[in-house]
PQR file of N, CA, C, O and H, with PARSE charges and radii, in Angstrom:
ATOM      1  N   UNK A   1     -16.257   2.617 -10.248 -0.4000 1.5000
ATOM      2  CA  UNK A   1     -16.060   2.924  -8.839 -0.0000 2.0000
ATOM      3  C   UNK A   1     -14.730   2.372  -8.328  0.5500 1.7000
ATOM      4  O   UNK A   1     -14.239   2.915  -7.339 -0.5500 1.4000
ATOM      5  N   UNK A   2     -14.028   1.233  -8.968 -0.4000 1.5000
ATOM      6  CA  UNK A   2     -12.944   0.809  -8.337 -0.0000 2.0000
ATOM      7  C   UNK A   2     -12.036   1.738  -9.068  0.5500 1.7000
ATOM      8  O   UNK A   2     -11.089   1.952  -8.311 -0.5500 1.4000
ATOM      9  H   UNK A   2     -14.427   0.791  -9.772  0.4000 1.0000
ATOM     10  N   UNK A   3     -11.931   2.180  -9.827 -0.4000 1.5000
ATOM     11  CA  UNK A   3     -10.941   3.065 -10.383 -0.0000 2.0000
ATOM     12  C   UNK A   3     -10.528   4.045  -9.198  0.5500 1.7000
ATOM     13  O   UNK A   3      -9.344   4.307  -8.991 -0.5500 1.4000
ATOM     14  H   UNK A   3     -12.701   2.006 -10.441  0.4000 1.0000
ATOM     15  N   UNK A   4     -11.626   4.607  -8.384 -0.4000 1.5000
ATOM     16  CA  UNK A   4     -10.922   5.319  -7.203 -0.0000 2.0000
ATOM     17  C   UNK A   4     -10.161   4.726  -6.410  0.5500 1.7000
ATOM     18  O   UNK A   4      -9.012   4.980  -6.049 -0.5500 1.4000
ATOM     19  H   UNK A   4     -12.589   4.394  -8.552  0.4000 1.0000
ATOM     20  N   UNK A   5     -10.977   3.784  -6.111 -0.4000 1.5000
ATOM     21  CA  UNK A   5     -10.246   3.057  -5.003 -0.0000 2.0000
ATOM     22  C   UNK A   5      -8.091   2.391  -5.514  0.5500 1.7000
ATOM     23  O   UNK A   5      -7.000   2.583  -4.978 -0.5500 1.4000
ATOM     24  H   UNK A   5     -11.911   3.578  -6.404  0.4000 1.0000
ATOM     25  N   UNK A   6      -8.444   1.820  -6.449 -0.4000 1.5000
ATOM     26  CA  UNK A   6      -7.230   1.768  -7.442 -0.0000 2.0000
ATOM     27  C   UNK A   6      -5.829   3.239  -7.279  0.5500 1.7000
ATOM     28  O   UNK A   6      -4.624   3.414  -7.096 -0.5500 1.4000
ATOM     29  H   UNK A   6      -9.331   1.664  -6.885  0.4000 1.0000
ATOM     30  N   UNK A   7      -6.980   3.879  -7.486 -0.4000 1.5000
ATOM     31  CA  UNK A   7      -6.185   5.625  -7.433 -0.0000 2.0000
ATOM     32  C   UNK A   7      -5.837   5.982  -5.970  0.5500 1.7000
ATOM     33  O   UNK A   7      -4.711   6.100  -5.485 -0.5500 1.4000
ATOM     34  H   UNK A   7      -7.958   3.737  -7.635  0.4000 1.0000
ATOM     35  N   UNK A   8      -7.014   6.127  -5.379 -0.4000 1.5000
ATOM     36  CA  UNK A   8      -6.158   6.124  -3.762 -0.0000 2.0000
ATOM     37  C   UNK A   8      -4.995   5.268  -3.314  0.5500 1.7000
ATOM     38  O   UNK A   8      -3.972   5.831  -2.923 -0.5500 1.4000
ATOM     39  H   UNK A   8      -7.928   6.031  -5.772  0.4000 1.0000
ATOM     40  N   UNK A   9      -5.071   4.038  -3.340 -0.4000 1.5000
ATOM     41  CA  UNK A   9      -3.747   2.887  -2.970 -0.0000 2.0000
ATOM     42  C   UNK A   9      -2.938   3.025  -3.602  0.5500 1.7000
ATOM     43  O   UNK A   9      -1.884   2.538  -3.192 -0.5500 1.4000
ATOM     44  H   UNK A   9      -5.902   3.581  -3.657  0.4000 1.0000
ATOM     45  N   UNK A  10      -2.899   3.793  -5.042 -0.4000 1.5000
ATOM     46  CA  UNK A  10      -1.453   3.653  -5.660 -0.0000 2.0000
ATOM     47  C   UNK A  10      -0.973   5.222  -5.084  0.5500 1.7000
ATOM     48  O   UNK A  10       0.223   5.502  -5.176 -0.5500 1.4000
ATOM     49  H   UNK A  10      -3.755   4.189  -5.375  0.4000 1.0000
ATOM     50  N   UNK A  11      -1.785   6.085  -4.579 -0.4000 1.5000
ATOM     51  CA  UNK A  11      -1.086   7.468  -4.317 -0.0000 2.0000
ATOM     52  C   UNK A  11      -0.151   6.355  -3.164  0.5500 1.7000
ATOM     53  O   UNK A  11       1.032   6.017  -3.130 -0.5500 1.4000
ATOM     54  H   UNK A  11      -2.757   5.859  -4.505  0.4000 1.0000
ATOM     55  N   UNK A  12      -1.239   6.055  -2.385 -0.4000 1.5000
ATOM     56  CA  UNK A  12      -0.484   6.095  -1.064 -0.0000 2.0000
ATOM     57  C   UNK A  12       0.713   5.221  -1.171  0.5500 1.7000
ATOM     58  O   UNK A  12       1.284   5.148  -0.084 -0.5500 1.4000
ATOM     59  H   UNK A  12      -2.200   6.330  -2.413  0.4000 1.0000
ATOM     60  N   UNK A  13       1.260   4.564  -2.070 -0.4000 1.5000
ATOM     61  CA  UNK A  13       2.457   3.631  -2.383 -0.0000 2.0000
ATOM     62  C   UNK A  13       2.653   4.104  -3.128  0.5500 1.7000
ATOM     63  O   UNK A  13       2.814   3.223  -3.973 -0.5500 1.4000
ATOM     64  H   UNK A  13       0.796   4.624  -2.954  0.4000 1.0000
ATOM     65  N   UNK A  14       2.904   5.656  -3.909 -0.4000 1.5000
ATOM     66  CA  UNK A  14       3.739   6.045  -4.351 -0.0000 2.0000
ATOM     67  C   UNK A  14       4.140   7.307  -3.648  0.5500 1.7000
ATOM     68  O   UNK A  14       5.257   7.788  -3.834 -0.5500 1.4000
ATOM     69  H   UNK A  14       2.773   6.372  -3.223  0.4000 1.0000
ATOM     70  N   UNK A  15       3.396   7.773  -2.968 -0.4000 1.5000
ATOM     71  CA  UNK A  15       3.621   9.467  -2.312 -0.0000 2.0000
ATOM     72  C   UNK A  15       3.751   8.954  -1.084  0.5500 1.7000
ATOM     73  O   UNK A  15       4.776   9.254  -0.471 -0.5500 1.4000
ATOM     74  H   UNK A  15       2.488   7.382  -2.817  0.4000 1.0000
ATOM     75  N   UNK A  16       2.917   8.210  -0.541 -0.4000 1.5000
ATOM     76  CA  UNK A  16       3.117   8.088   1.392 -0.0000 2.0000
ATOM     77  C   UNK A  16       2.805   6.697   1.881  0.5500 1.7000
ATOM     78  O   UNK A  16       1.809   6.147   2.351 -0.5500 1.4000
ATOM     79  H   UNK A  16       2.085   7.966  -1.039  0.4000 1.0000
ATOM     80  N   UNK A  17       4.500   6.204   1.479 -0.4000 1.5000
ATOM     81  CA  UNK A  17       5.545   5.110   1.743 -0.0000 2.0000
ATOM     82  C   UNK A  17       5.324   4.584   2.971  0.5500 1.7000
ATOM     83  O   UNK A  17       5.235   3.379   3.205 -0.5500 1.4000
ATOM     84  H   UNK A  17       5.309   6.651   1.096  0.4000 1.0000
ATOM     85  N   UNK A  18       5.213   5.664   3.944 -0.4000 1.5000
ATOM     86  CA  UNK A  18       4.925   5.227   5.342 -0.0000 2.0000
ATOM     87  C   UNK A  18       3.844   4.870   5.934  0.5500 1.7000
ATOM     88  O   UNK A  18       3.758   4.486   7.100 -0.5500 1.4000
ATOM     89  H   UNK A  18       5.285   6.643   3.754  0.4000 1.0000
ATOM     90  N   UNK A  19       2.994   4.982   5.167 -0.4000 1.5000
ATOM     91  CA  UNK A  19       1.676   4.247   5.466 -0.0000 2.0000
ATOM     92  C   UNK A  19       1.252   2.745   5.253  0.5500 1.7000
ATOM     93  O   UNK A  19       0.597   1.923   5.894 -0.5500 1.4000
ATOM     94  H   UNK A  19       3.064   5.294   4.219  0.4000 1.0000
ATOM     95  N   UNK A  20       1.891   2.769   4.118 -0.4000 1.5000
ATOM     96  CA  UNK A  20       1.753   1.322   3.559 -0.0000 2.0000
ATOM     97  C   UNK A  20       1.464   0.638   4.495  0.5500 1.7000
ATOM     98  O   UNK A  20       0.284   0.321   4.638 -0.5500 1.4000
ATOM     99  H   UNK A  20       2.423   3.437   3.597  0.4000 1.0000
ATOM    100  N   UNK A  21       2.904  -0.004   5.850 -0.4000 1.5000
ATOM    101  CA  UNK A  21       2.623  -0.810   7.009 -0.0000 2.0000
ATOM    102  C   UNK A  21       1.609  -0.466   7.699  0.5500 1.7000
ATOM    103  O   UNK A  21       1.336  -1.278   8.584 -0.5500 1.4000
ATOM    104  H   UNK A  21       3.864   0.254   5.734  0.4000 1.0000
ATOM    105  N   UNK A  22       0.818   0.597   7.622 -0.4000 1.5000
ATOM    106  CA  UNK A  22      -0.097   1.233   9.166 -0.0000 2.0000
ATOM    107  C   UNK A  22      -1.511   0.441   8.590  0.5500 1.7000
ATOM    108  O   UNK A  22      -2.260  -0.330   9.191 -0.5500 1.4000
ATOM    109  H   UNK A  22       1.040   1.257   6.904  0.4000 1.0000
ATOM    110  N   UNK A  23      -1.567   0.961   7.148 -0.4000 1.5000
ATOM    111  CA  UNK A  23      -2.774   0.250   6.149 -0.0000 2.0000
ATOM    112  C   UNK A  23      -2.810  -1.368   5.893  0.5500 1.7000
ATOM    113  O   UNK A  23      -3.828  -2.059   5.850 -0.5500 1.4000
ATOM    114  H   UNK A  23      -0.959   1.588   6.660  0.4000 1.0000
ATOM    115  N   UNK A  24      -2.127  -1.590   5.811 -0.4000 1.5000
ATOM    116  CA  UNK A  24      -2.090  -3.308   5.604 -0.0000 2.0000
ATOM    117  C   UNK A  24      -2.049  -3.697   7.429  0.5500 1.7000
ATOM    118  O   UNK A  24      -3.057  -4.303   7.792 -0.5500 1.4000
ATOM    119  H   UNK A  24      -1.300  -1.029   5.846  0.4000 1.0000
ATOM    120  N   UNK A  25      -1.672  -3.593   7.836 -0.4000 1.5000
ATOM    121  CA  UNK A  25      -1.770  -3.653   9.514 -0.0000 2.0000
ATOM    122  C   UNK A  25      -3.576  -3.316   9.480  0.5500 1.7000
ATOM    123  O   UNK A  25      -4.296  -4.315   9.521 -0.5500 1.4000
ATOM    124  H   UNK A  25      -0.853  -3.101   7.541  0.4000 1.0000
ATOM    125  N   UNK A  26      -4.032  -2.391   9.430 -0.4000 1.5000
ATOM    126  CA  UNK A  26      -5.280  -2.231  10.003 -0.0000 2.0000
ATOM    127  C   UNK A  26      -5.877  -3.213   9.058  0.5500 1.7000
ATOM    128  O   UNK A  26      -6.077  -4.327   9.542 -0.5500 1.4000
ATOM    129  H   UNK A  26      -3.447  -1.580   9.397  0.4000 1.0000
ATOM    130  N   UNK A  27      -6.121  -3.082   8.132 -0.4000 1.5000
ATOM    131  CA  UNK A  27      -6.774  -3.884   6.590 -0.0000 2.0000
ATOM    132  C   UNK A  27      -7.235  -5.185   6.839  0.5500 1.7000
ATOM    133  O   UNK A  27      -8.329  -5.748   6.873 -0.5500 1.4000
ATOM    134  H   UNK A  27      -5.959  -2.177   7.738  0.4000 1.0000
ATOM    135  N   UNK A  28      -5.418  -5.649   7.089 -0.4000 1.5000
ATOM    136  CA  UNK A  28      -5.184  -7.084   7.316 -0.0000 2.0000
ATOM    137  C   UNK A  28      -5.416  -8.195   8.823  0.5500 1.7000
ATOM    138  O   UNK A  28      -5.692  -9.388   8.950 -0.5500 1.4000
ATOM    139  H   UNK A  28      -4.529  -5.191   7.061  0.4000 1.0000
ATOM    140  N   UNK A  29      -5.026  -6.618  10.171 -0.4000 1.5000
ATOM    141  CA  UNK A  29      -5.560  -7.475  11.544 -0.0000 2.0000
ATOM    142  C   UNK A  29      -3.425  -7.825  11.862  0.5500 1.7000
ATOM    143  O   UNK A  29      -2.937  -8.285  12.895 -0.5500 1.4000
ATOM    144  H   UNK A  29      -4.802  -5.649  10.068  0.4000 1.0000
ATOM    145  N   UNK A  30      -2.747  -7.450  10.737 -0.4000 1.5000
ATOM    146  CA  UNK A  30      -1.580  -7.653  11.346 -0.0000 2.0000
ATOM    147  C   UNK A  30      -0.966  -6.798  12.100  0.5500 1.7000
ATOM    148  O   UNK A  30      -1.453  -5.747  12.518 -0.5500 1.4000
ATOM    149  H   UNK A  30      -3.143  -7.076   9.898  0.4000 1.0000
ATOM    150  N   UNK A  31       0.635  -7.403  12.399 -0.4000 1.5000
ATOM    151  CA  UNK A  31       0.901  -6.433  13.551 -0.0000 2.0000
ATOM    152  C   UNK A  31       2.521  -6.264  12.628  0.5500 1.7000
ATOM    153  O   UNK A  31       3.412  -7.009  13.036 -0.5500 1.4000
ATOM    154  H   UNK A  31       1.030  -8.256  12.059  0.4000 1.0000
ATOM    155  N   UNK A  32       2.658  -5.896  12.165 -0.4000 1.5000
ATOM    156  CA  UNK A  32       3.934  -6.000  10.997 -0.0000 2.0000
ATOM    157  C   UNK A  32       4.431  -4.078  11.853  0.5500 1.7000
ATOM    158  O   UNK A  32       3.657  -3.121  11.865 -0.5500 1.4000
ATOM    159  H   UNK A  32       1.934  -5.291  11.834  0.4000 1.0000
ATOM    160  N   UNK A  33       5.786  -4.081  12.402 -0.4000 1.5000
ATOM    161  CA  UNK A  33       6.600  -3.368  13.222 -0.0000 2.0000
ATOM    162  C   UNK A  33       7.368  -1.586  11.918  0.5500 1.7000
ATOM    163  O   UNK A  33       7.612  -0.396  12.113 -0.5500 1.4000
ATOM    164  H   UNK A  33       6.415  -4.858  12.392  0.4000 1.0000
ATOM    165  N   UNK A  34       7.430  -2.624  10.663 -0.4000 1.5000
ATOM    166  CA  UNK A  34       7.565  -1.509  10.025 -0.0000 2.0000
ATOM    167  C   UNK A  34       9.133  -1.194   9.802  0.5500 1.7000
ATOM    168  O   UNK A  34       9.649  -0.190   9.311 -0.5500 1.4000
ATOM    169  H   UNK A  34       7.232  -3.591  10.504  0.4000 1.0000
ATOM    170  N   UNK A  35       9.661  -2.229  10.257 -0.4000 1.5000
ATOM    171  CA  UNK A  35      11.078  -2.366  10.159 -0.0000 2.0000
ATOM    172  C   UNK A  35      11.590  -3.537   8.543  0.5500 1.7000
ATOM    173  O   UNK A  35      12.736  -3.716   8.130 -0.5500 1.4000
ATOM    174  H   UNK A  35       9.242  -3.044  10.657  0.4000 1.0000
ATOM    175  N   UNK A  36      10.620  -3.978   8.115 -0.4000 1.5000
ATOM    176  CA  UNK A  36      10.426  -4.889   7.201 -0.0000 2.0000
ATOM    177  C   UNK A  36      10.733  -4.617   5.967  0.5500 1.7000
ATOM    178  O   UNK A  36      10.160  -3.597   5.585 -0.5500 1.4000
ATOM    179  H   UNK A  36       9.689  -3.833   8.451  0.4000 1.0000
ATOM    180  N   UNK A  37      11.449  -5.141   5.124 -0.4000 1.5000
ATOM    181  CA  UNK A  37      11.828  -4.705   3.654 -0.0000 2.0000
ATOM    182  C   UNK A  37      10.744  -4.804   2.669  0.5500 1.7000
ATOM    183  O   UNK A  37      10.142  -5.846   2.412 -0.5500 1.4000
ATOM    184  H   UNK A  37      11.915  -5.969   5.434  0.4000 1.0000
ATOM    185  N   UNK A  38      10.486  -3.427   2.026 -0.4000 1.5000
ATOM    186  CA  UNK A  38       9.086  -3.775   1.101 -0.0000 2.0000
ATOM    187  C   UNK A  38      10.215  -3.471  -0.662  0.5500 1.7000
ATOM    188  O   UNK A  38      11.276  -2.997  -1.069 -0.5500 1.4000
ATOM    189  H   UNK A  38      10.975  -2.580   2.235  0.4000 1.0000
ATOM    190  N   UNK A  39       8.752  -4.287  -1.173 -0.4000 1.5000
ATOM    191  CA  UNK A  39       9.884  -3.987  -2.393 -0.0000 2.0000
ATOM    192  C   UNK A  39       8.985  -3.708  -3.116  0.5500 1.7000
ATOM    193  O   UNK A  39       7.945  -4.361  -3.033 -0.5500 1.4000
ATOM    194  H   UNK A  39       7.890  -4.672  -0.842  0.4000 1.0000
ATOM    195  N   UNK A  40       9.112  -2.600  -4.094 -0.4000 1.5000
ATOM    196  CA  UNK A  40       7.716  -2.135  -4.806 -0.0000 2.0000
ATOM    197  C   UNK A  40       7.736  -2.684  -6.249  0.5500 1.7000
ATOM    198  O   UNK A  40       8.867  -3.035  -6.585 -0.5500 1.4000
ATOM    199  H   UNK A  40       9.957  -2.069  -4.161  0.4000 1.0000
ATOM    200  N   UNK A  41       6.895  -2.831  -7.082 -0.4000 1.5000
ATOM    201  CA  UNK A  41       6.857  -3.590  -8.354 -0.0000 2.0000
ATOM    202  C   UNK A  41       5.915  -2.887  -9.168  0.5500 1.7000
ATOM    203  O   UNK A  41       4.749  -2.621  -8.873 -0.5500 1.4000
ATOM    204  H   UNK A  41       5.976  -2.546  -6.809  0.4000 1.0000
ATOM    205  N   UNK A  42       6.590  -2.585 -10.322 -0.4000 1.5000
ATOM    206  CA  UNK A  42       5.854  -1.072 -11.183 -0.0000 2.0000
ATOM    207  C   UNK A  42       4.174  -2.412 -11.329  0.5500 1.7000
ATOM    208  O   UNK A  42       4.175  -3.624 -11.111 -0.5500 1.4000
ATOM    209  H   UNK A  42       7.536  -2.801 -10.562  0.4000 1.0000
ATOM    210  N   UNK A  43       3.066  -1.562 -11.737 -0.4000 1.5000
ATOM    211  CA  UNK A  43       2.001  -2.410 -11.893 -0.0000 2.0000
ATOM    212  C   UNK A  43       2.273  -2.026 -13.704  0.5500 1.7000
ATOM    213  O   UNK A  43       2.517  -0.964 -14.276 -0.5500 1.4000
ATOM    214  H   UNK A  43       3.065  -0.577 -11.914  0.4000 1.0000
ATOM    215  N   UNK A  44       2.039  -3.858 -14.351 -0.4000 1.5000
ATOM    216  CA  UNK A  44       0.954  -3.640 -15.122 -0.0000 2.0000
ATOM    217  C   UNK A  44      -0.451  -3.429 -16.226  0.5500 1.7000
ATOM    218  O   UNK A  44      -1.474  -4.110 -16.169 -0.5500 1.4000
ATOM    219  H   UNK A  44       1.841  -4.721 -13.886  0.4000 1.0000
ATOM    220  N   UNK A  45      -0.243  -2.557 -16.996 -0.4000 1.5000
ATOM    221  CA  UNK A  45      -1.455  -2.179 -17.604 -0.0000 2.0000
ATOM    222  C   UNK A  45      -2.287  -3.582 -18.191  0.5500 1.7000
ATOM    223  O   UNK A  45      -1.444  -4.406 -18.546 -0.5500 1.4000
ATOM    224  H   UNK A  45       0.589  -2.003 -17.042  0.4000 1.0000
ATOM    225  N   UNK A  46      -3.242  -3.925 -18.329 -0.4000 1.5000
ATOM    226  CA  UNK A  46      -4.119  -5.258 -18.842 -0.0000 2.0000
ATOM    227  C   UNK A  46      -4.457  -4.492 -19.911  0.5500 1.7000
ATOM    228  O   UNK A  46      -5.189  -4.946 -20.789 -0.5500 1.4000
ATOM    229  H   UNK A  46      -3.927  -3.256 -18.040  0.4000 1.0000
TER
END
């Protein structure tokens, strides 16, 4: 079951960039403006 969940979050940080802040904002309770430098980091495999 986490394999979806896994699969959804990596679409959305790889296809729709702009969400990232809106999702970690709601997720998290923060208030992060979205002006912020993200830096992405390949995941991986175990």
């Amino acid at each position: 079951m986490a394999n979806i969940y896994d699969g959804a979050f990596r679409t959305i940080l790889n296809d729709c960039r702009k969400l990232v802040i809106p999702v970690i904002n709601e997720v998290f309770g923060e208030t992060y403006t979205g002006e912020e430098e993200i830096q992405f980091f390949p995941m991986s495999i175990l």
